[in-house]
C-alpha positions in Angstrom: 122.1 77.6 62.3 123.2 81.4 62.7 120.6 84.1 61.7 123.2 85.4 58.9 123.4 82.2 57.3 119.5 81.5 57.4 119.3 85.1 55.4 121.6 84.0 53.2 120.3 80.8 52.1 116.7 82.2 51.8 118.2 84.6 49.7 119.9 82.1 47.5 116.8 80.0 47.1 114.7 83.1 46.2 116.6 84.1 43.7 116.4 80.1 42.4 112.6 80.6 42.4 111.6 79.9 45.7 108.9 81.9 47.1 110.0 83.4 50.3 106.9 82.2 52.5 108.0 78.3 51.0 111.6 79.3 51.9 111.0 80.5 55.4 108.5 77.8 56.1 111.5 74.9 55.3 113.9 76.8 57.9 111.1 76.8 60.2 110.8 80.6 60.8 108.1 83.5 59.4 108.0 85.9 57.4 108.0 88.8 59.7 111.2 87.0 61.7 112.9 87.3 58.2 112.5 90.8 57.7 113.1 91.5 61.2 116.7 89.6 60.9 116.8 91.4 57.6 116.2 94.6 59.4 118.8 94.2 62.2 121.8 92.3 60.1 121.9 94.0 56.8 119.7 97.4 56.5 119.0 100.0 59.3 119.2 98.3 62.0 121.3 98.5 65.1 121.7 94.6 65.9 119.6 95.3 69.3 116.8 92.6 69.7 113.8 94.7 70.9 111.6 91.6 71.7 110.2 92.1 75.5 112.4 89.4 77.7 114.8 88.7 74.9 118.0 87.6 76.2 119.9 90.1 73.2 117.8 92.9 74.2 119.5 93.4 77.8 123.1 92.3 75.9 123.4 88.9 77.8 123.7 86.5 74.7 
């Protein structure tokens, strides 16, 4: 599943009264990898994947 689409359905079951640690936990990720992808795909951030030895980082994904 794309990282967009992850965001968007937590978001949707959020706002249906899901907590977002219950949310994250059913799509298998953390909390902190939420707000990272919230970070790079909808606020400040610059879509670069900063992660040392990510493939996205050097541009090659």
């Amino acid at each position: 599943m794309h990282r967009r689409k992850v965001i968007e359905l937590i978001g949707e079951a959020n706002a249906a009264g899901v907590g977002l640690l219950r949310a994250c936990g059913v799509t298998c990720i953390c909390l902190r990898t939420l707000k990272r992808w919230r970070k790079t795909f909808l606020g400040d951030g610059d879509g670069v994947d900063r992660r040392k030895g990510s493939a996205r980082r050097w541009g090659t994904a």
